[in-house]
N, C-alpha and C positions, 0 to 999 in steps of 0.2 A: 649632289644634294640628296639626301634620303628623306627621300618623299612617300610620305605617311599614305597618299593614295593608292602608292602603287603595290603597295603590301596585301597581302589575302589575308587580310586578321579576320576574324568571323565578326569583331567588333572594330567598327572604325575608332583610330584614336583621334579624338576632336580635340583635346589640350593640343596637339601636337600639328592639326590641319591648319597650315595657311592661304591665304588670299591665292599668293603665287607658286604654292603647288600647283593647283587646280590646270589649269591651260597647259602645263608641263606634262601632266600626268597624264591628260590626255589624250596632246598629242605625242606621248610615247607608243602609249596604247593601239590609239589610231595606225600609226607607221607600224609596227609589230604585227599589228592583225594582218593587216591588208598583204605585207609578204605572205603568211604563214595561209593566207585563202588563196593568193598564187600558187602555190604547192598545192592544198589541198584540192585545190579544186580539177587540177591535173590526173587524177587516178583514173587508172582506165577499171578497174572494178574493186570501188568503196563500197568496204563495209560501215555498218555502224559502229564501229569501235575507228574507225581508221579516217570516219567522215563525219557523222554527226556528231561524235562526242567533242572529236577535237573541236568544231563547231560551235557547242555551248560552252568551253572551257574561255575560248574568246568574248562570246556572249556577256559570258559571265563577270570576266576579267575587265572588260568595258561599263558593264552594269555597275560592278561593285565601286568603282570611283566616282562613276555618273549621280548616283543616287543620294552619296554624302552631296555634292555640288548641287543638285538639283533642291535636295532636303533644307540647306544652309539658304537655300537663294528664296526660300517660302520664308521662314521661322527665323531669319539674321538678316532681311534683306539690307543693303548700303548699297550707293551709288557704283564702289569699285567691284563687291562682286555681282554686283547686277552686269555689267558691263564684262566681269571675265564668262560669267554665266551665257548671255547674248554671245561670246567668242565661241567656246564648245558648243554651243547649241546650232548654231551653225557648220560647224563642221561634225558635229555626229548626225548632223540630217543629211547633209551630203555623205557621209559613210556610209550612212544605212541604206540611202539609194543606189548608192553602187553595188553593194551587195544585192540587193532586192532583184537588180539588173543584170545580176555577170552570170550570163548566160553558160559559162563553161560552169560554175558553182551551180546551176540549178541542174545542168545535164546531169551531171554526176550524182543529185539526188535522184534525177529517175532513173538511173541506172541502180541506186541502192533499191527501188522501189521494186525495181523487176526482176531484185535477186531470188532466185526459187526458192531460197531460204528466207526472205521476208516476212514470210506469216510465222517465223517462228519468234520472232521477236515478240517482245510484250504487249499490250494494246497500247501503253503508253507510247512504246517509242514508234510504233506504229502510228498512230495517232499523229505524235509530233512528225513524222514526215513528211505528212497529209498536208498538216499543218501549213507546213514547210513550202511546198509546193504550191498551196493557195497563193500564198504569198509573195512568190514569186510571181506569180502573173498580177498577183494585185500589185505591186512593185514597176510593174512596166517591163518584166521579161521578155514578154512576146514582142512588145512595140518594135518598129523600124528604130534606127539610130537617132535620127531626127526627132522624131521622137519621146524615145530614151529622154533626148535633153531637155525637149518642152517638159518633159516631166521632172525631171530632175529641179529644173527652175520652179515650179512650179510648187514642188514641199519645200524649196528651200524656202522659199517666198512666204510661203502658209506657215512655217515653225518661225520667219522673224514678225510676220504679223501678229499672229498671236501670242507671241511672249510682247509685244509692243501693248495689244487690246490687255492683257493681264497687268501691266505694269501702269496703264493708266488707269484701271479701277482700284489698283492700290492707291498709288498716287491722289488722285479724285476724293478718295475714302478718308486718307491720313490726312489729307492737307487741311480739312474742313473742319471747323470747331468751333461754338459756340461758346463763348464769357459770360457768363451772368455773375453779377454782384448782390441781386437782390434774391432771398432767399427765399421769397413769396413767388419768383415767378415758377420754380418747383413743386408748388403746391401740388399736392397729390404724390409726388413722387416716393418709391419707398425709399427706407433710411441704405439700404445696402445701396440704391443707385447711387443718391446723394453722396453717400463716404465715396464709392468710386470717381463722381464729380469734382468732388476737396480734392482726390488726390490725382484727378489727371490734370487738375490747376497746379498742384505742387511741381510736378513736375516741367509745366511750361514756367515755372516763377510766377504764377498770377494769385492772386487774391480770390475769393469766392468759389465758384465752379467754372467747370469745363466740360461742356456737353462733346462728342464726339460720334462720328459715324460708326464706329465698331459696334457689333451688336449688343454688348452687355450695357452700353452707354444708351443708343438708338432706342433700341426696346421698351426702357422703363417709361421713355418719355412717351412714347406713340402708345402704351397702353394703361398709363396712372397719372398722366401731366392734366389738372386739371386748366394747363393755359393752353387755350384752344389757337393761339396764335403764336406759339412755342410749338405746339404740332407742325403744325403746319408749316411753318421755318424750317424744322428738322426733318421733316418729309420731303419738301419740295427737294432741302438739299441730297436727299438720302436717293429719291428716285430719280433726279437727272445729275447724279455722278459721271461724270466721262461724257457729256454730252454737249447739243448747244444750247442747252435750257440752264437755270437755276443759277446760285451766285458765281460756282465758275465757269460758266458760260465761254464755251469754246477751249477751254485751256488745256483740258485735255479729252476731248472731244475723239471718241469711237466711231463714231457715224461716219469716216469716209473708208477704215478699217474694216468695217463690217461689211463695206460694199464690195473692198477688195477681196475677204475671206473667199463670200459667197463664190464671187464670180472663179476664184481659181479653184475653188474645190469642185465646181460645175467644170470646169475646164478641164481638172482632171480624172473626173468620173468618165465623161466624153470619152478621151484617149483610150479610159482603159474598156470600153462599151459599153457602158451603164449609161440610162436615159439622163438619170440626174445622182445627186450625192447621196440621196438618200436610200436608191437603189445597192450606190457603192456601198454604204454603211451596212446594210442588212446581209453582204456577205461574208459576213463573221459573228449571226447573229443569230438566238434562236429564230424569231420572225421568219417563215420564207418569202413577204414579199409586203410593199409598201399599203397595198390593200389590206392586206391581215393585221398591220398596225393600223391604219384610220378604221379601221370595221372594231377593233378592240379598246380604242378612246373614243369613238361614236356612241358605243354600247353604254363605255359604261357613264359619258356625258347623258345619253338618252334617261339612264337611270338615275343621275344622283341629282341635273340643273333643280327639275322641279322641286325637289327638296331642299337644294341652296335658295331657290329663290323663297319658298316657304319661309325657310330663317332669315333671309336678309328682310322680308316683309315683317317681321317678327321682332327685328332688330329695329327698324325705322320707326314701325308702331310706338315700340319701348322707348325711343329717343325724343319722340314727340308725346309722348304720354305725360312720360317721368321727368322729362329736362326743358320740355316745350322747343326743340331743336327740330325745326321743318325742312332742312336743308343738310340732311345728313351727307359729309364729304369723307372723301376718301379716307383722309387723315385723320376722321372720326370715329371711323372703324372699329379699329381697335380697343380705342376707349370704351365705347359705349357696350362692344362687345364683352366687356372685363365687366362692368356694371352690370349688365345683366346677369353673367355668368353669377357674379355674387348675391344679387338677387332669388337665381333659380336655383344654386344651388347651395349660396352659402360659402363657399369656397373659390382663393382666386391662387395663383400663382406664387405669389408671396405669403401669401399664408402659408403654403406647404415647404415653402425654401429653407425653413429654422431645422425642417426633417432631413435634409438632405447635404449638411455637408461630406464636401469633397472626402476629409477623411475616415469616413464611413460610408460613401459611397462606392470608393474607388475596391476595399476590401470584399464588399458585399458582390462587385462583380464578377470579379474574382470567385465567390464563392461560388456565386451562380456556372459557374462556367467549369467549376472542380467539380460540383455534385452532375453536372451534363455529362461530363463529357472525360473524367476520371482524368484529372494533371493534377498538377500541384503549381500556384503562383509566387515567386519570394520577389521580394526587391533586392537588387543589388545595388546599393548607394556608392560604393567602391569603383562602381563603372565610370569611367569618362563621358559626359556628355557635353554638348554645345551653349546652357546656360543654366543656370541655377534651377531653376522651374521645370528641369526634364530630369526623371528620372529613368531608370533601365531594370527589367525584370526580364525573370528566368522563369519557363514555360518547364518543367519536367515532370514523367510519369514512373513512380517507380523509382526515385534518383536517378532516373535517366535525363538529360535533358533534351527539350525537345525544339523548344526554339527559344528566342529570345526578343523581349518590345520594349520602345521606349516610348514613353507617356509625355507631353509636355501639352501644357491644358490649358496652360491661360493669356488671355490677350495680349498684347503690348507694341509697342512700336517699333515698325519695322517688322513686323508680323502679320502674314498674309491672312486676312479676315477664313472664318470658316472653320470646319471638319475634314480630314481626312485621316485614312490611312493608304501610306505610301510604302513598299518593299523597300528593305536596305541591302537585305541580303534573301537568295531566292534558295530552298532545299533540292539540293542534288550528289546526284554521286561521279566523282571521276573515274579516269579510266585506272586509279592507280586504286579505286574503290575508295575513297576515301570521303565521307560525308560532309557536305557543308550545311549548316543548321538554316533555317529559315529567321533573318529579323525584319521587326515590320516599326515604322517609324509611325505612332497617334498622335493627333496631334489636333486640338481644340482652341475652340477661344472664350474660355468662364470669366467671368469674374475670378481677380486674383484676390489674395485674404488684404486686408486694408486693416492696417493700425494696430495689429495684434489680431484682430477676427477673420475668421474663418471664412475661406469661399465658400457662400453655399449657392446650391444650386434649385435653379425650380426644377419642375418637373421632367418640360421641356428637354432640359440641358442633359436630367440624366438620359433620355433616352438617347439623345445623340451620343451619348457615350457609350449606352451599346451600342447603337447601330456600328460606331466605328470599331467599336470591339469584335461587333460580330465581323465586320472585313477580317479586320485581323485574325479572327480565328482559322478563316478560311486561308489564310494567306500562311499561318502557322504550325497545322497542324496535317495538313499536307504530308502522305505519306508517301508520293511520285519522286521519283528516285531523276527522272527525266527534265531538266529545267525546262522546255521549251510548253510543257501542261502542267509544272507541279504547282501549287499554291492555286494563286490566282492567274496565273501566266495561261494563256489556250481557253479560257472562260469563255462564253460567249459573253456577249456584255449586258446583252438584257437578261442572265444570268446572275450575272456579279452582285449585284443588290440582293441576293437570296439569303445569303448568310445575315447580310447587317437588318433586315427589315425583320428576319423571324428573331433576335436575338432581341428585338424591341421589347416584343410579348412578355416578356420576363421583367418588365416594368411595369406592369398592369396585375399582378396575380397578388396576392394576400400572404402566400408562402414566400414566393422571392420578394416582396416588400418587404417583409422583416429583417430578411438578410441585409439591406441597402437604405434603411430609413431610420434615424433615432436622431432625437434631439440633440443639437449639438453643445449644450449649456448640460442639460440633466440625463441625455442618453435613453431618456424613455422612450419606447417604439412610437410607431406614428398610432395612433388614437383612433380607435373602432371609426367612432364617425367623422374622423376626416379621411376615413379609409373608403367610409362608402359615400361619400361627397366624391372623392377624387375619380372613383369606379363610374358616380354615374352622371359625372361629367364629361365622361371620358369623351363619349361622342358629340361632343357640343358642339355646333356649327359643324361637324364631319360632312354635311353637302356641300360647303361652304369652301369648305379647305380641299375637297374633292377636284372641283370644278376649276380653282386657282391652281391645283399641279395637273390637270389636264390642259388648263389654258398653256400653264408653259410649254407639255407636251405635245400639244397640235401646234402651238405658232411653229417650235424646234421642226418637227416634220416635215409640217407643209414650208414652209421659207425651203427647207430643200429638194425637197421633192417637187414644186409646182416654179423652181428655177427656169430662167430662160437667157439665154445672149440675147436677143430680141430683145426680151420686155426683163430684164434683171431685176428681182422684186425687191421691193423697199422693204428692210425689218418693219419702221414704225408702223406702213401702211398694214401690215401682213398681222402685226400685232394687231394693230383697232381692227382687224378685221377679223380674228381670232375672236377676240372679246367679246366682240356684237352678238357673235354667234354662242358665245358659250359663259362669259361672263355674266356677275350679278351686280357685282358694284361697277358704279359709273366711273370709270378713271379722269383728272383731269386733265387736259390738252396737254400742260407742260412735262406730263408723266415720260420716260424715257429707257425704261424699263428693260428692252435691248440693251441699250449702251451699257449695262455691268452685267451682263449674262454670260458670265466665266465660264460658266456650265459648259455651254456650246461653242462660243468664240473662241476660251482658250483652252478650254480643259477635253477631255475626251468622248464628251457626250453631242456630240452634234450630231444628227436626225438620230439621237440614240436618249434623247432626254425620255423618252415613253417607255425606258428600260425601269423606271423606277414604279410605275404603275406595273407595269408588265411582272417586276421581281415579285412587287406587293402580291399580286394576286397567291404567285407560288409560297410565299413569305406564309398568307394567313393558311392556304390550305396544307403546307406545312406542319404548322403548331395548331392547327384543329386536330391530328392523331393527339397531340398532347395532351388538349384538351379533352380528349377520349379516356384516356391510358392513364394522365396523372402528369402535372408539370418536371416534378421531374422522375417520371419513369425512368428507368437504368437501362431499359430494355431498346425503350424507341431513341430515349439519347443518344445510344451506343450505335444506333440503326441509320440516326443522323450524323455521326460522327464516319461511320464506314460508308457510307452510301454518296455524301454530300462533299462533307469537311475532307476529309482524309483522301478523295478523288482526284482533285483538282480538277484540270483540263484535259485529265486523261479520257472522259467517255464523254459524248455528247448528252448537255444537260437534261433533255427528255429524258432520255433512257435514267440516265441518275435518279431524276424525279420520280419514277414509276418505279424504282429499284425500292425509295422509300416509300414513297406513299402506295405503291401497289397499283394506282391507274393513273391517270393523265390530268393536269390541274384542273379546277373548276372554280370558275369568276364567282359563284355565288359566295363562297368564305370570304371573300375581301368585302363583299356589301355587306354580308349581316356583322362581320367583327365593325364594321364603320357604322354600323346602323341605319344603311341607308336602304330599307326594303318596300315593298310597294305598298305597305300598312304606312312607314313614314310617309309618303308621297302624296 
């Protein structure tokens, strides 16, 4: 069978990818490697060209099939490749523990490590050995054999749990939906929600609308529905997804998955000699220790509560003032928040959405990102992608090309809720020299165009399309020759978030507005003064929203860090117990809010969610040189593009940081770009 996986095309062919490649292709791959690390790992004195190279060319050769099968099981999910997806995923975790373990393959790296000729190697491939050798003992190298295997069970156990806790918050998400017939009970809703409601009824064969959990559905209602028992329907169901709360109560219920994660990720910090998980996580991190993270969301909880609680007192006042509502709920939130927001400044979310269709946004980031950082962006339509709604472009500087991404941005079913960017293909050089380009899969969930009209987007939406731009950049433009640091690969992870959080700021400026905003009927730019409505609403509720990503960031932490066999901590309890201390709004009992926290459970932020406060901060003092110098100076761009982009995992991130900014980050640029200073307070 000639199996489209097994090919090194720098572009996977998707017209051509089936169901049952995939587990073939795998396991070819899998049985091919595992000889060829029998060999290599035999040398009595490996060099890097005769050990580590051969090494990422496997790497590599495994990745590049993994990553179509991984990418199709997000953005095409079905029952059958869900199920071939669950098969490889299990056996590339048990590969990868072997490896992590085979203690002749790790000898032989310190034997490249202690060649006299070592330090002549590049810092990258230096780097990557270091790398290399971490990971090894994080892997269970050291352990006795007994051991070995507890641990071995032990990630096998944690990759089928959590591909289990990720498939039932999809599950939980898609199954749930709402019919209305009467068109009064959307009052308030804007007309783009509505058309999306006509047509997620069309789709099921129903008459009327179709409310849904996906966010472009969820949203309009929890922030313009003025049916306050339509909220709260859509809330209740939205917050105990995967739980045993709400209307699917128990069915696909997280809560005794989540008990399992914990306890074997505790189980296997133990083995490897960490107190708890969240010790294990911080050694691949900038952080050097559990204290310097709770000392760094203590701080800036200390700074921003008193000013969330200021505005949520500001918001209750407003609710009982203006609507006579004494008993503001959770569900309310939102609304009343939008009410004000129009109130103070005149401007709401939908108002500014006519400015921002998709296709003049998508060009203008683009732009943004040629005058940064000197490339040029085309579309290639002519590419094979996996569904209509994806398309594929080419990254080149010069008619060089430098890498290549593919976009697919809008929601639908069988489409895993969210933002990312994911690698398809990682920049490296073989041993025969020959360069593989870097692609990175984006991948969103907007509003798609309904009935002939145009997706547009709020505000909101586009910055998430930088933020995932900005991953991408860094994942793109990667000049490391070395797979094991280039891109994003070797990052630390409280790191990773630096590119996609500074590439936000390019939403908020007057200069890159223009690039990325015009009406989508007449093409006129967006309008002096809804330019400074949107500027100086920028920070609206900013304690507000502060305190709610540090909530998630102390509960992620401490649930790991404050772990025990003894006393094994409850999420819910660890959650209200998070809240008390640092929340503004009152949540209600049935809230359940663990049960779909993908973040941690299945994705790769576990006691690693404070990486996104942690990136912010580097993020704002970042583009405050910019804000010095000129947004887009050519000068500091190109200073970000060498110092930052273009490193990857080759240097440790400090040093990066200081290379551009000159000294060491400072917390205060992330309160004053939020506005949260001890005048607000």
């Amino acid at each position: 069978m000639n199996n489209p996986l097994l090919t090194q095309d720098l572009l996977p062919k998707f017209d051509h990818v089936r169901i049952e490649h995939m587990e073939t292709a795998i396991d070819q791959i899998l049985s091919e490697n595992r000889m060829k690390i029998a060999t290599l790992a035999q040398q009595d004195d490996p060099t890097w060209e005769t050990l580590a190279q051969p090494m990422q060319a496997l790497d590599d050769h495994l990745s590049n099939a993994w990553s179509v099968i991984s990418h199709l099981n997000g953005v095409k999910n079905s029952d059958d490749l869900r199920k071939v997806y669950k098969n490889c995923l299990e056996k590339i975790t048990e590969y990868s523990t072997e490896v992590s373990q085979n203690a002749a393959l790790c000898e032989a790296y310190k034997k490249l490590a202690a060649r006299d000729d070592f330090r002549d190697l590049s810092e990258a491939q230096r780097k990557s050995v270091g790398n290399t050798l971490r990971d090894f003992h994080l892997g269970g190298v050291d352990l006795p054999e007994e051991q070995k295997q507890q641990y071995a069970a032990l990630s096998r156990e944690l990759a089928e749990l959590s591909n289990r806790f990720s498939d039932n918050v999809l599950d939980a998400t898609q199954n749930w939906h709402k019919h209305i017939t009467d068109a009064s009970e959307l009052a308030g809703v804007p007309e783009s929600a509505i058309d999306g409601a006509k047509q997620a009824a069309r789709q099921k064969e129903l008459d009327g609308y179709v409310i849904t959990l996906d966010f472009p559905s969820f949203f309009p209602v929890m922030t313009y529905c003025d049916n306050r028992d339509l909220r709260r329907e859509v809330y209740e169901a939205f917050v105990t997804r995967a739980s045993d709360q709400g209307p699917d109560a128990g069915t696909w219920d997280n809560t005794p998955l989540m008990a399992e994660i914990l306890k074997r990720r505790h189980s296997l910090s133990k083995l490897l000699g960490f107190n708890n998980y969240a010790e294990r996580s911080l050694a691949t991190k900038m952080a050097r220790n559990t204290d310097e993270v709770l000392d760094f969301l203590n701080q800036l909880a200390d700074k921003s509560k008193p000013v969330a609680e200021q505005e949520y007192a500001e918001l209750k006042a407003f609710a009982r003032d203006e609507y006579g509502v004494d008993d503001l709920q959770a569900w309310d939130v939102g609304y009343y928040s939008e009410k004000l927001r129009q109130q103070r400044y005149d401007i709401s979310p939908e108002t500014l959405r006519p400015w921002f269709p998709v296709d003049k946004v998508v060009p203008g980031l683009f732009r943004v990102a040629e005058k940064l950082f000197d490339v040029q962006i085309e579309a290639k339509p002519e590419v094979e992608t996996w569904h209509e709604d994806a398309t594929a472009y080419c990254i080149s500087r010069n008619g060089e090309p430098l890498a290549w991404f593919y976009f697919d941005l809008f929601a639908r079913q069988g489409k895993r809720g969210g933002a990312w960017m994911a690698d398809c293909r990682v920049r490296w050089r073989n041993l025969r020299g020959q360069l593989q380009l870097p692609v990175a899969f984006l991948t969103c969930n907007f509003t798609p165009p309904v009935d002939g009209k145009p997706s547009l987007l709020t505000h909101d939406e586009v910055t998430t399309l930088f933020h995932e731009f900005g991953h991408g950049l860094h994942h793109m433009l990667t000049q490391v020759d070395v797979l094991d640091v280039s891109g994003i690969n070797g990052v630390a992870w409280d790191a990773v978030e630096l590119p996609s959080q500074f590439l936000e700021n390019w939403c908020w400026n007057p200069e890159s507005l223009a690039l990325i905003a015009s009406h989508h009927e007449t093409g006129e730019p967006l309008p002096e003064d809804l330019l400074q409505k949107l500027l100086a609403a920028k920070n609206f509720q900013s304690g507000m929203g502060m305190v709610r990503q540090l909530e998630f960031s102390l509960f992620d932490f401490r649930l790991h860090a404050e772990f025990s066999e003894e006393a094994p901590t409850n999420p819910l309890d660890m959650h209200r117990k998070v809240r008390e201390e640092i929340a503004v709004i009152e949540a209600p009992e049935f809230n359940r809010f663990p049960n779909a926290f993908s973040h941690i459970f299945a994705g790769g932020y576990a006691a690693g969610y404070y990486s996104y406060k942690w990136a912010e901060v580097l993020a704002a003092d970042a583009f405050s040189l910019f804000e010095e110098k000129g947004i887009f100076d050519a000068e500091t761009g190109t200073s970000f593009l060498h110092n930052i982009l273009e490193k990857g995992g080759s240097q440790e991130p400090m040093e990066l940081f200081k290379a551009f900014r000159g000294r060491e980050p400072q917390v205060d640029a992330l309160l004053k770009q939020s506005g949260i200073t001890d005048e607000a307070a």
